[in-house]
DONUNU-929441 format. One line per field, with one value per atom (N, C-alpha, C): residue number from 1; residue in three letters; atom name; x, y, z. Coordinates in Angstrom, 1 decimal, m for minus. Atoms other than C-alpha are relative to their C-alpha. Example, Ala and Ser with C-alpha at 12.3 -4.5 7.8 and 13.67 -1.06 7.14 Angstrom:
BEGIN
nr	(1	1	1	2	2	2) $
rest	(Ala	Ala	Ala	Ser	Ser	Ser) $
atom	(N	CA	C	N	CA	C) $
x	(0.9	12.3	0.9	m0.9	13.7	m0.8) $
y	(m1.2	m4.5	1.2	m1.1	m1.1	1.1) $
z	(0.0	7.8	0.0	0.0	7.1	0.8) $
REM end
This chain:
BEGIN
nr	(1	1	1	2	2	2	3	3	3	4	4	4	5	5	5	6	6	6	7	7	7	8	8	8	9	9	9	10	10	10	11	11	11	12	12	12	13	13	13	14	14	14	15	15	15	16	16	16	17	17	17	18	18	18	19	19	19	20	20	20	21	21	21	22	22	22	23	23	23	24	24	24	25	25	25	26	26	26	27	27	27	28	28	28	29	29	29	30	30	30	31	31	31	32	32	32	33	33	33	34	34	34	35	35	35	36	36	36	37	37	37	38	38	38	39	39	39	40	40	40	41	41	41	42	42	42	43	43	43	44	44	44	45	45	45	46	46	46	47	47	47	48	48	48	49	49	49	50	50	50	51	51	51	52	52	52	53	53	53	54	54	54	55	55	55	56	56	56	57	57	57	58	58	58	59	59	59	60	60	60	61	61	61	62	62	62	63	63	63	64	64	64	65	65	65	66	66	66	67	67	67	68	68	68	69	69	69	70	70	70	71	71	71	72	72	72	73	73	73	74	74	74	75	75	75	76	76	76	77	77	77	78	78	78	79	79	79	80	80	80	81	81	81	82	82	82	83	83	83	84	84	84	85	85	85	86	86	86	87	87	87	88	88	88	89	89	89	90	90	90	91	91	91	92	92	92	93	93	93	94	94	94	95	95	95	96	96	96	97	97	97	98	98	98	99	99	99	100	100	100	101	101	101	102	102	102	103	103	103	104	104	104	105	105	105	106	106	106	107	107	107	108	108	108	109	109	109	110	110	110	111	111	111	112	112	112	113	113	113	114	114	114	115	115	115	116	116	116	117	117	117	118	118	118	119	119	119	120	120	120	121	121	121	122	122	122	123	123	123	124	124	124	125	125	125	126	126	126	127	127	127	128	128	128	129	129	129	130	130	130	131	131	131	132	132	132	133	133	133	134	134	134	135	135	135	136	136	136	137	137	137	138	138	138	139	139	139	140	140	140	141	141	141	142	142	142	143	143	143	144	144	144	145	145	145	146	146	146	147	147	147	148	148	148	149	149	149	150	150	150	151	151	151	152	152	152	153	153	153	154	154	154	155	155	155	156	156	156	157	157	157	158	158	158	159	159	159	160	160	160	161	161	161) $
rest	(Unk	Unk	Unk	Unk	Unk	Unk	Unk	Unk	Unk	Unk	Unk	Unk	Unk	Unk	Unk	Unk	Unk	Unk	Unk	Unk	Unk	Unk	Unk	Unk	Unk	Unk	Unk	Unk	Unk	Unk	Unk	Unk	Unk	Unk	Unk	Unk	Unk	Unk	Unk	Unk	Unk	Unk	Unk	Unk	Unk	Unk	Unk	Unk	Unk	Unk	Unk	Unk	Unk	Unk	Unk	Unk	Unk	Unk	Unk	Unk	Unk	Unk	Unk	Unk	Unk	Unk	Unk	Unk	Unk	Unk	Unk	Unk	Unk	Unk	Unk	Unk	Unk	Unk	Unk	Unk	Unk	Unk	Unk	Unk	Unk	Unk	Unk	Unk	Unk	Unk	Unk	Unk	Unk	Unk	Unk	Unk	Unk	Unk	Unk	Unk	Unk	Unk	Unk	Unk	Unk	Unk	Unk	Unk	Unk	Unk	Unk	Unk	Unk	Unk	Unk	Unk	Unk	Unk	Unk	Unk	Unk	Unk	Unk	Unk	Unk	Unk	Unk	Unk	Unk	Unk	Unk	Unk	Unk	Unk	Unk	Unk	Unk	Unk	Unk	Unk	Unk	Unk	Unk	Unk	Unk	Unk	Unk	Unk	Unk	Unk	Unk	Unk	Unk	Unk	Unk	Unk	Unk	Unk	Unk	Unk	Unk	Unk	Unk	Unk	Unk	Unk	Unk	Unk	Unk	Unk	Unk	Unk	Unk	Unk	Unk	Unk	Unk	Unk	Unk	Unk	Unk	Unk	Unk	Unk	Unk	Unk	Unk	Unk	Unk	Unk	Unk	Unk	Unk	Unk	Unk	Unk	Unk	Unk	Unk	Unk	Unk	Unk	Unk	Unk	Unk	Unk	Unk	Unk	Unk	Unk	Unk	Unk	Unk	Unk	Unk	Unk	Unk	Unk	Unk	Unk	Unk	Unk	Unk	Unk	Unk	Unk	Unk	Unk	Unk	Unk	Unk	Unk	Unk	Unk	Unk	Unk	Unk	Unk	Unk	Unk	Unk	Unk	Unk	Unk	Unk	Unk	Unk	Unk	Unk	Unk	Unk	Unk	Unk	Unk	Unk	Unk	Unk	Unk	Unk	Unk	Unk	Unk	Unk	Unk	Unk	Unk	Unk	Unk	Unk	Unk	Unk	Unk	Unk	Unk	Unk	Unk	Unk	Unk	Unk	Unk	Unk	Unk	Unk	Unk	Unk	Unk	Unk	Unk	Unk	Unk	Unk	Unk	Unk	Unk	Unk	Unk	Unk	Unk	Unk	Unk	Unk	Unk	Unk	Unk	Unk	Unk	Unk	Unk	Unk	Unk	Unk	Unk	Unk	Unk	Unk	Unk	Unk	Unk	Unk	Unk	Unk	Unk	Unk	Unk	Unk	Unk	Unk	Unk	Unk	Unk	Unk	Unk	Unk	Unk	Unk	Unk	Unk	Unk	Unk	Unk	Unk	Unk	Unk	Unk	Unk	Unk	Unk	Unk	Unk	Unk	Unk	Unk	Unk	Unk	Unk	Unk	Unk	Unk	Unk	Unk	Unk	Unk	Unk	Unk	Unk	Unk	Unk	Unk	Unk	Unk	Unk	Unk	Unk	Unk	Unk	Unk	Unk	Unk	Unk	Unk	Unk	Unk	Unk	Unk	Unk	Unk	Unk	Unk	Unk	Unk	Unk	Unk	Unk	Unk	Unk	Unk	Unk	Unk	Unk	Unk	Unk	Unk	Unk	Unk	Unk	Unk	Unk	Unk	Unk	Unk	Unk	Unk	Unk	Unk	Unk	Unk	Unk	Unk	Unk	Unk	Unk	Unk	Unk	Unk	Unk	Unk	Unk	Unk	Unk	Unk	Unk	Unk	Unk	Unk	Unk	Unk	Unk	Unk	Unk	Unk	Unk	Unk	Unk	Unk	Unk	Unk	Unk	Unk	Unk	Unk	Unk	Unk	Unk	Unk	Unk	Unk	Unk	Unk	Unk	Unk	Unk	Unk	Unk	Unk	Unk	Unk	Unk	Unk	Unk	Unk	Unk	Unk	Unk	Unk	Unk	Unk	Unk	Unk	Unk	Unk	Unk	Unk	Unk) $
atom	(N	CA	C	N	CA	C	N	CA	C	N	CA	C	N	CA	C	N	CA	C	N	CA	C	N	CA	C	N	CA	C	N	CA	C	N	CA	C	N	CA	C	N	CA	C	N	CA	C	N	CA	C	N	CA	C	N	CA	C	N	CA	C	N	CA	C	N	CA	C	N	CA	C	N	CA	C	N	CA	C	N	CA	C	N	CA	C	N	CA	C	N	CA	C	N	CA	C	N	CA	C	N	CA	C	N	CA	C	N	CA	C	N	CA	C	N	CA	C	N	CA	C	N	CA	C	N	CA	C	N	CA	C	N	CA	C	N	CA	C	N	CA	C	N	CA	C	N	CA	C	N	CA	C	N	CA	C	N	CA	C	N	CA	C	N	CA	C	N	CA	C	N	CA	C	N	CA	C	N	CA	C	N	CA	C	N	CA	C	N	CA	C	N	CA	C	N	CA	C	N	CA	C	N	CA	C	N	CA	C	N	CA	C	N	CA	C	N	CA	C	N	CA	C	N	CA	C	N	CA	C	N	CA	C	N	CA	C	N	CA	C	N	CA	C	N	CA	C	N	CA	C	N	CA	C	N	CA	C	N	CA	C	N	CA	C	N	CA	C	N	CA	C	N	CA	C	N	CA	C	N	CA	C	N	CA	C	N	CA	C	N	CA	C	N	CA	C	N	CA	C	N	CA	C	N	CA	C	N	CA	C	N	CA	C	N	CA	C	N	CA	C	N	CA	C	N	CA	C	N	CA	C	N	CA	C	N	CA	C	N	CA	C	N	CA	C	N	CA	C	N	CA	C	N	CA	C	N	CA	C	N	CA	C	N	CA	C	N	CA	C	N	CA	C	N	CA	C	N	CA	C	N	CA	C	N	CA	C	N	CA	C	N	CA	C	N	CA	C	N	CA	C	N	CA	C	N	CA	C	N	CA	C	N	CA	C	N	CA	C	N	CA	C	N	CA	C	N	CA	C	N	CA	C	N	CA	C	N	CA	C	N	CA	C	N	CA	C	N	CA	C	N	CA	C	N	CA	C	N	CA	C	N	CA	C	N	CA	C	N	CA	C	N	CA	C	N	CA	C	N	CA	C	N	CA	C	N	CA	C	N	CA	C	N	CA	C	N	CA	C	N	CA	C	N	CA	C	N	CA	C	N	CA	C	N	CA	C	N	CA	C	N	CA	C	N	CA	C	N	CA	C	N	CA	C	N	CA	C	N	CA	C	N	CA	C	N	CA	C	N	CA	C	N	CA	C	N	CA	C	N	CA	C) $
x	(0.1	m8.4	0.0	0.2	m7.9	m0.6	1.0	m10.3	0.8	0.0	m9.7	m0.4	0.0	m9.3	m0.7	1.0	m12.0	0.7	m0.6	m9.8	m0.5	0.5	m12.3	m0.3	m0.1	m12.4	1.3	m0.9	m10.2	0.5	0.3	m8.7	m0.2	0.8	m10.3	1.4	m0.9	m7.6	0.0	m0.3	m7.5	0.9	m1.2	m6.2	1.0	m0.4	m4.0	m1.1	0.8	m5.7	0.7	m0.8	m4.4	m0.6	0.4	m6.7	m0.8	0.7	m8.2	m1.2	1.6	m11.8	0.7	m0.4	m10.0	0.8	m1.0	m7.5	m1.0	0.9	m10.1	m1.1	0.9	m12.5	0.4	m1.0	m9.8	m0.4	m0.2	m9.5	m1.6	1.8	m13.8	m0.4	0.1	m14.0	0.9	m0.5	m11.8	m0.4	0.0	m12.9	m1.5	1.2	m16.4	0.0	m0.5	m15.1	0.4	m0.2	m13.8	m1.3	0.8	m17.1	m1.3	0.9	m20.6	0.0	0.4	m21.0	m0.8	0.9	m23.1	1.3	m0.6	m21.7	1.1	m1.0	m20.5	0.5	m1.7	m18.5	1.0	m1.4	m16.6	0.9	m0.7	m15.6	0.3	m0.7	m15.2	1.3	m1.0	m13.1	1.3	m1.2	m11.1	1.2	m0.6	m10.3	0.6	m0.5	m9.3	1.3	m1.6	m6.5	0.8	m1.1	m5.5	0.4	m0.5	m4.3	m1.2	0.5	m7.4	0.6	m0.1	m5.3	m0.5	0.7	m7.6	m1.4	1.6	m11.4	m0.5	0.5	m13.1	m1.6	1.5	m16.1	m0.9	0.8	m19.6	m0.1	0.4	m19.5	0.8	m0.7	m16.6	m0.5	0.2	m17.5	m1.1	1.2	m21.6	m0.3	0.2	m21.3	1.3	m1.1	m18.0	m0.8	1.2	m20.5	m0.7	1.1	m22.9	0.5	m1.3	m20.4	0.7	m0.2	m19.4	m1.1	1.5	m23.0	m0.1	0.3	m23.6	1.2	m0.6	m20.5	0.2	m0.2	m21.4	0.6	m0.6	m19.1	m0.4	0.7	m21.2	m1.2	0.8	m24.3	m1.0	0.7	m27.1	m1.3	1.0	m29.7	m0.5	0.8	m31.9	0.4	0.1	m30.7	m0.7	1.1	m33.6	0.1	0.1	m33.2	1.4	m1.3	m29.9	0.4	m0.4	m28.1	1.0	m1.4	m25.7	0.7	m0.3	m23.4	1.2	m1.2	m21.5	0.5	m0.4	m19.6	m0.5	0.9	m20.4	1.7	m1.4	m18.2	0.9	m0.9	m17.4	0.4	m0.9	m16.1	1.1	m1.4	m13.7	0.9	m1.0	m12.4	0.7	m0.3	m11.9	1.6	m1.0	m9.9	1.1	m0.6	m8.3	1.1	m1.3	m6.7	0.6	m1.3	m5.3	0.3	m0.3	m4.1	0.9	m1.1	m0.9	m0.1	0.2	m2.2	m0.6	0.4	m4.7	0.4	m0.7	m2.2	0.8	m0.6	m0.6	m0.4	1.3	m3.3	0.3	0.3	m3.9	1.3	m1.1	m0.6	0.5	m0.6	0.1	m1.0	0.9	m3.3	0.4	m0.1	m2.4	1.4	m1.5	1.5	m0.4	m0.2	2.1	0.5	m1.2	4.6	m0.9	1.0	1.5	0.5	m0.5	2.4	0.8	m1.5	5.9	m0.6	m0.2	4.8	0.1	m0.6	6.6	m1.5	1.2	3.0	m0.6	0.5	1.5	0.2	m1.4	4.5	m0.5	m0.1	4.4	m1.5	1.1	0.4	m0.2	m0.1	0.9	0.8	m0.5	3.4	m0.5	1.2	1.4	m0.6	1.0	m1.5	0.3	m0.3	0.9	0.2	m0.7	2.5	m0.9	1.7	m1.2	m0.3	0.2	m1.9	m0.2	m0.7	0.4	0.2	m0.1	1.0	m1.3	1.1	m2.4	m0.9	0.7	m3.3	0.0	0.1	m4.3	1.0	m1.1	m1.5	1.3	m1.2	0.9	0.9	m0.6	3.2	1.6	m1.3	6.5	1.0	m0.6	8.5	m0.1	0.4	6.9	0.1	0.3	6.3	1.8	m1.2	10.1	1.0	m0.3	10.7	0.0	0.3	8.9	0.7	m1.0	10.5	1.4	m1.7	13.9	m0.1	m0.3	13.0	m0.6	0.5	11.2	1.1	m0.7	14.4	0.7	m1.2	16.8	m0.8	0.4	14.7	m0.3	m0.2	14.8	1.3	m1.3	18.5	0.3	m0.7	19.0	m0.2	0.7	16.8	1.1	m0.6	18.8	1.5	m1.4	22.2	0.0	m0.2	21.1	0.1	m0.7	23.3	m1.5) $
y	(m0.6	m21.6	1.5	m1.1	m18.2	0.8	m0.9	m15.7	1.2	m0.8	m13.5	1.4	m1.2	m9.6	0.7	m0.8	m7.4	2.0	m1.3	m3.9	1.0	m1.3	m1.4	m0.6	0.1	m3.1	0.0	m0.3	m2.4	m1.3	1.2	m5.5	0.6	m0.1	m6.0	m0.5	m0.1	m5.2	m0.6	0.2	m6.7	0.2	m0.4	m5.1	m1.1	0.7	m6.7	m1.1	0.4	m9.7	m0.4	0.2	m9.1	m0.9	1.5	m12.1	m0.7	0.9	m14.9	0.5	m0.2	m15.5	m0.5	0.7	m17.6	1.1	m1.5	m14.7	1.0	m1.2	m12.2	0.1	0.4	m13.8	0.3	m0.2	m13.3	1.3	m2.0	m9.5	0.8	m0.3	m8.9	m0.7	0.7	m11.1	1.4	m1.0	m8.4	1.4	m1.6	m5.4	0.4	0.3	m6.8	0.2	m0.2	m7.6	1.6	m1.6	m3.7	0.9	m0.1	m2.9	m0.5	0.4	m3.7	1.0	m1.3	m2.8	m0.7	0.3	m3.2	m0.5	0.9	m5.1	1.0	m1.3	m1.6	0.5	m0.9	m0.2	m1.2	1.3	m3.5	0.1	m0.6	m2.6	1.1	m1.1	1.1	m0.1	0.8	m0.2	0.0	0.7	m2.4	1.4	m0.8	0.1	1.2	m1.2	3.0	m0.7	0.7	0.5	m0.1	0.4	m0.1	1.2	m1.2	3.5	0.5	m0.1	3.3	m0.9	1.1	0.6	m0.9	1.2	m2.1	0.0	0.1	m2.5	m1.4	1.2	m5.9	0.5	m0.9	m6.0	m0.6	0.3	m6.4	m1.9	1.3	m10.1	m0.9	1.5	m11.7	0.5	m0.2	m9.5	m0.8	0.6	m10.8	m1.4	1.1	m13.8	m1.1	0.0	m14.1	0.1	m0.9	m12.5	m1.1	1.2	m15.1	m1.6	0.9	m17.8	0.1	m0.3	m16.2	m0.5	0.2	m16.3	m1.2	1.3	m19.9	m0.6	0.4	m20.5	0.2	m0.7	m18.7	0.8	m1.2	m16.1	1.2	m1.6	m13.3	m0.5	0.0	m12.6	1.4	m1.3	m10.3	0.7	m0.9	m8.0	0.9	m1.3	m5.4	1.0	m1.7	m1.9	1.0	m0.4	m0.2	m1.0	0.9	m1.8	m0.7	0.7	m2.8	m1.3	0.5	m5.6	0.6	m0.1	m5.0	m1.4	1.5	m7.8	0.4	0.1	m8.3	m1.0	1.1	m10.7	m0.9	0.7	m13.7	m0.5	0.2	m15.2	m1.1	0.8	m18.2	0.5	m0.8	m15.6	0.8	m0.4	m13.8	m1.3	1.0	m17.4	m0.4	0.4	m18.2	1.4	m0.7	m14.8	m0.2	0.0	m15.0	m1.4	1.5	m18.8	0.6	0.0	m17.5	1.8	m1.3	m14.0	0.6	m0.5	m14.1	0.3	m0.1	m14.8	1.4	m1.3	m11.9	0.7	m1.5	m9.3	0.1	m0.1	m10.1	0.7	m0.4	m9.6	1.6	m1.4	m6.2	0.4	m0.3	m5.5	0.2	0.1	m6.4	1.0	m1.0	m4.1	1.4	m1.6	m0.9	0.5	m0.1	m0.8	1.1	m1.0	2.5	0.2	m0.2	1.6	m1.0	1.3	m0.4	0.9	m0.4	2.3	m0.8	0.3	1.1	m2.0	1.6	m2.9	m0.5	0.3	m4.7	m1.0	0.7	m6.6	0.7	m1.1	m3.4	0.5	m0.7	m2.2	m1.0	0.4	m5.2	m0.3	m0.1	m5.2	0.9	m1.6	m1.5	m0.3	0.2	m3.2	m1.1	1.1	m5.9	0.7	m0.8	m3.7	0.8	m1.1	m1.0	m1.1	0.8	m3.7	m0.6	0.2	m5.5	1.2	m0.8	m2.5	0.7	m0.5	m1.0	m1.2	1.3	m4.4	0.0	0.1	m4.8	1.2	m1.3	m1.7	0.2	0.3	m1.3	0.5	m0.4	0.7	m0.6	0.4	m1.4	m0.8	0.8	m2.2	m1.0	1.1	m4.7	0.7	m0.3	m2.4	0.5	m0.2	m1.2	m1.5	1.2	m4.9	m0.2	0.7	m5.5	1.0	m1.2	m2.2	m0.9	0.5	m3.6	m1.1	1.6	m7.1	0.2	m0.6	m5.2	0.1	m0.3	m3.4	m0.9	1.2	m6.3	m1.0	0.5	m8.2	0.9	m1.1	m5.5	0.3	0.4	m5.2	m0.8	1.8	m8.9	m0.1	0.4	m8.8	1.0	m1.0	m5.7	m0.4	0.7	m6.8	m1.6	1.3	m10.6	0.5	m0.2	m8.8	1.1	m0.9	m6.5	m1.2	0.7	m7.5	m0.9) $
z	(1.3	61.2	0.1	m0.5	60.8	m1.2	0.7	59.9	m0.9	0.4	57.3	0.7	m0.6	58.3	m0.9	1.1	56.9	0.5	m0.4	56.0	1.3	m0.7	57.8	1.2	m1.3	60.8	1.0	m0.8	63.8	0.8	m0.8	65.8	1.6	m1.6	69.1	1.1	m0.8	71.5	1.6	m1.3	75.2	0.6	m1.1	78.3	0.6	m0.6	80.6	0.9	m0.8	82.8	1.5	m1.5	86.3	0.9	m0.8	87.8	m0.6	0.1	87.3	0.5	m1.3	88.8	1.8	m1.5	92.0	0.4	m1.3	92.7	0.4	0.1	92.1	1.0	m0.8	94.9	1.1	m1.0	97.0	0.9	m0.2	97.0	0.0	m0.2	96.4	1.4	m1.2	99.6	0.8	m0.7	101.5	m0.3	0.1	100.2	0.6	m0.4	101.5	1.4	m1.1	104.5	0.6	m1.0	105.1	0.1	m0.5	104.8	m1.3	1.3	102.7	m1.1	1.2	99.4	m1.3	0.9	96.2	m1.2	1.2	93.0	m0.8	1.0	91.2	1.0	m1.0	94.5	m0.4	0.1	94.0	m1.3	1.0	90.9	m0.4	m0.3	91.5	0.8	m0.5	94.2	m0.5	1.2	92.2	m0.2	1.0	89.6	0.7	m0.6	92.4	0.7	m1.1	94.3	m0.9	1.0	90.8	m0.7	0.7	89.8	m0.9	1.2	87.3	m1.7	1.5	84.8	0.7	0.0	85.8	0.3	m1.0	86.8	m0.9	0.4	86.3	m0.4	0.6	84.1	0.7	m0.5	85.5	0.0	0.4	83.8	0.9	m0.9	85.8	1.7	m1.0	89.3	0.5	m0.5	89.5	0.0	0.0	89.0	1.2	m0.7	91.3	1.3	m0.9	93.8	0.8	m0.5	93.7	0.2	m0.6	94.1	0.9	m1.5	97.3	1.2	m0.8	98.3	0.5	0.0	97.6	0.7	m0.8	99.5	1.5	m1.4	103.0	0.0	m0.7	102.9	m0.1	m0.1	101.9	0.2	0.1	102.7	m0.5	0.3	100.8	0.7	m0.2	101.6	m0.5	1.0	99.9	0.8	m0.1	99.7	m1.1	0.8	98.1	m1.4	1.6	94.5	m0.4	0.0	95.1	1.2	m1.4	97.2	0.1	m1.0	99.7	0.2	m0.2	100.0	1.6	m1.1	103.5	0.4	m0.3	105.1	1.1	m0.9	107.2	0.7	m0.5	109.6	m0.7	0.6	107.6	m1.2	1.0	104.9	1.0	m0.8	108.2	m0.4	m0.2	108.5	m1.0	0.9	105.1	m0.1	0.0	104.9	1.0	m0.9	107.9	m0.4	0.2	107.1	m1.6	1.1	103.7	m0.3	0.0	105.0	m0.7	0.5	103.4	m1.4	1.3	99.8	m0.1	m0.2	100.4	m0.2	0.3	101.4	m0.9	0.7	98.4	m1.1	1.0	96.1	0.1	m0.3	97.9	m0.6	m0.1	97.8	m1.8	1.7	93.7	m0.2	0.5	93.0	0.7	m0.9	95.2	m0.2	0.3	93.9	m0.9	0.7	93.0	m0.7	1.5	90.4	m1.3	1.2	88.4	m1.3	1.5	85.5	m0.6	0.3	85.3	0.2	m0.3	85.7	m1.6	1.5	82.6	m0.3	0.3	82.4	m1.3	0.6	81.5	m1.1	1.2	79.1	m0.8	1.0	77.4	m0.7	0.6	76.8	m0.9	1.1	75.3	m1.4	0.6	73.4	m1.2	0.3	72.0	m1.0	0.4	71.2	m1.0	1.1	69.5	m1.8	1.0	67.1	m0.7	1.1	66.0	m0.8	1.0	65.4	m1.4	1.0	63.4	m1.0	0.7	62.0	m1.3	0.2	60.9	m0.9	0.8	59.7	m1.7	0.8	56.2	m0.6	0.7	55.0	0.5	m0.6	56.7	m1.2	0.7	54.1	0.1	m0.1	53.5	1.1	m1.0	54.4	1.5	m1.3	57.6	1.1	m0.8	58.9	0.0	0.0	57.7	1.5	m1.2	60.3	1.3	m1.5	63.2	0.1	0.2	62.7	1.0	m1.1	63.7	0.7	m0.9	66.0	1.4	m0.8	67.9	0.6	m0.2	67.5	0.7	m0.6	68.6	1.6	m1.8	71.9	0.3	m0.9	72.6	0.1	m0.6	72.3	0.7	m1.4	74.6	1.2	m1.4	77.0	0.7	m0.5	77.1	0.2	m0.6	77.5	1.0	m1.3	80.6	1.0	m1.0	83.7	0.7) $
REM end
């Protein structure tokens, strides 16, 4: 059913979601691994491999965390009011037997061409269009605008070599 749109509110836009929780265990499991760190380096982290377009919020990292824990492969410790989480060996081995997935991970987050990733593009793309779409003054003919030019770059795009 869909909710009516109250004018003066803005719609609630979401970024791109570059992982799941199971990919995401992956790559917080290795960054552990390079050395200990607290809940918020993991997601400063993150968001520095990722140019700054990504950082995972507190809600899917701590609880990802403690689902590592309960698995053996991290283990915590008190650092003054914080924990430290490091790794255990049966978190190496886990890494170690799915190395390739891993360096992939690493590898898709630390790509210097994340600006340019058509994921990215088409999220901005998305976002611009609700927008504008949506917006109170968006009238016939404006939506009849975007319409075109929505079509007109789906058929350029389907006739590049």
């Amino acid at each position: 059913m869909n909710q009516p749109f109250a004018a003066d509110a803005a719609p609630v836009l979401r970024g791109p979601k570059m992982f799941d929780a199971g990919t995401l265990r992956y790559l917080v499991l290795q960054l552990i691994a390079d050395q200990p760190r607290h809940g918020y380096d993991i997601i400063k982290a993150i968001g520095e491999r990722a140019g700054g377009g990504y950082a995972p919020s507190p809600g899917a990292i701590y609880p990802l965390m403690h689902g590592l824990v309960g698995q053996g492969y991290v283990a915590v410790s008190r650092d003054g009011n914080k924990k430290l989480h490091s790794i255990t060996p049966e978190g190496l081995a886990f890494l170690d037997a799915n190395r390739g997935y891993v360096d992939a991970i690493a590898a898709r987050v630390s790509s210097s061409e994340r600006a340019d990733d058509l994921r990215q593009l088409m999220h901005e793309l998305k976002a611009v269009v609700i927008a504008r779409g949506l917006a109170q003054d968006a009238d016939t003919a404006r939506l009849a605008a975007m319409r075109a030019i929505l079509r007109e770059a789906r058929r350029a795009i389907e006739v590049l070599p």
